[in-house]
C-alpha positions as MATLAB code, in Angstrom:
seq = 'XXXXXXXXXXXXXXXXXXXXXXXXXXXXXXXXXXXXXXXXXXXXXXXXXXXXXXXXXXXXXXXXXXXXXXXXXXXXXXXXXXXXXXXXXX';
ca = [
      24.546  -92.875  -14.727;
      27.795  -91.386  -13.030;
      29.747  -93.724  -15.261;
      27.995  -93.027  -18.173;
      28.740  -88.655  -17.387;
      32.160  -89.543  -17.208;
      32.404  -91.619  -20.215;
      30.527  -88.977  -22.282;
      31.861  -85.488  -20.702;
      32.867  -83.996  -23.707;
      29.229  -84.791  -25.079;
      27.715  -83.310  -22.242;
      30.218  -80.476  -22.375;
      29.710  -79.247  -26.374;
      25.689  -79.859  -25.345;
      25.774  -77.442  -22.765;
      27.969  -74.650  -24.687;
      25.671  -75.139  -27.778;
      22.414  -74.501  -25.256;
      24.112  -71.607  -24.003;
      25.253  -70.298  -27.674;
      21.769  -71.174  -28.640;
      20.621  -69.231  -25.888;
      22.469  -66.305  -25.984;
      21.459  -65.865  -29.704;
      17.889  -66.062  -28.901;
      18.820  -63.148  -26.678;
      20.740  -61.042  -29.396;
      17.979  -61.902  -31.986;
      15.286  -60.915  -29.829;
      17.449  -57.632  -28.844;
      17.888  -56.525  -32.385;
      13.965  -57.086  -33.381;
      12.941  -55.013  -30.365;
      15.665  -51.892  -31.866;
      14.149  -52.806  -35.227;
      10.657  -52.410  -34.210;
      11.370  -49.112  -32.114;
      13.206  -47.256  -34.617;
      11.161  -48.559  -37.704;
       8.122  -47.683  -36.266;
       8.475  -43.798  -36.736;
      10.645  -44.498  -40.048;
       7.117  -46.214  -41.489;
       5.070  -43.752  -40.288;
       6.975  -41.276  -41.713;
       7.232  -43.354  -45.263;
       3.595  -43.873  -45.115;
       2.638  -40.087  -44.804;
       4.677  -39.386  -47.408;
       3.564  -42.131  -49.668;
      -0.562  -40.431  -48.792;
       1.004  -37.373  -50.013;
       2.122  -38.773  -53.185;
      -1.146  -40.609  -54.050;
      -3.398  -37.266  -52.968;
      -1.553  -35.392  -55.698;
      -1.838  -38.089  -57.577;
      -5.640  -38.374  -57.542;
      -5.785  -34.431  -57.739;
      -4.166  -35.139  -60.786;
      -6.013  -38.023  -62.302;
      -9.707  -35.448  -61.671;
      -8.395  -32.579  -63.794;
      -7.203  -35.070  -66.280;
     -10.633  -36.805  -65.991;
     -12.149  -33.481  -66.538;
     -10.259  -32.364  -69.164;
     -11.282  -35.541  -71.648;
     -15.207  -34.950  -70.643;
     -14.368  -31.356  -72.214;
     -12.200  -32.576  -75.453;
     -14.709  -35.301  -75.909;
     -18.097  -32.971  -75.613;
     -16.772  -30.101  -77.613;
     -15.198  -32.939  -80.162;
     -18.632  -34.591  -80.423;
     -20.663  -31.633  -80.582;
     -18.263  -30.117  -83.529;
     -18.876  -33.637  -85.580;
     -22.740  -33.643  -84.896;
     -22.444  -29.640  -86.516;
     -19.912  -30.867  -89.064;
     -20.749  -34.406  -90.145;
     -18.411  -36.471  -92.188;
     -18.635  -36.793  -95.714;
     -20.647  -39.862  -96.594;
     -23.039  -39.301  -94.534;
     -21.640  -40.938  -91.168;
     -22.061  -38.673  -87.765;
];
């Protein structure tokens, strides 16, 4: 075995840097994802209440539209049943 170490040291050597490297990324990764997560968090939140915002005024929006047609289409239908077309079609 001792011969072996000797015969192979800069094996062993570059094995042992790239665990370390390997390592120390790990570390840095796992740093940065933590920051991520802790300064995202209130970033989304914030998005997300503005996005609720958006789609309330949205649906407001979509309702008086919705109400609107009803309207346009009852005072359209009644007119034709009042005024039929010519040739005799309602």
């Amino acid at each position: 075995m001792k011969s072996w170490m000797r015969e192979n040291q800069t094996l062993l050597g570059f094995l042992i840097l790239q665990a370390i490297a390997i390592v120390a990324y790990a570390v840095k990764l796992e740093t940065r994802v933590s920051t991520m997560e802790t300064r995202g968090a209130s970033f989304t939140v914030a998005r997300m209440d503005g996005l609720n915002e958006r789609i309330t005024v949205l649906e407001q929006k979509i309702d008086r539209n919705q109400s609107s047609i009803e309207r346009i289409v009852e005072t359209m239908t009644k007119n034709l049943s009042v005024n039929p077309l010519p040739g005799g079609r309602p």
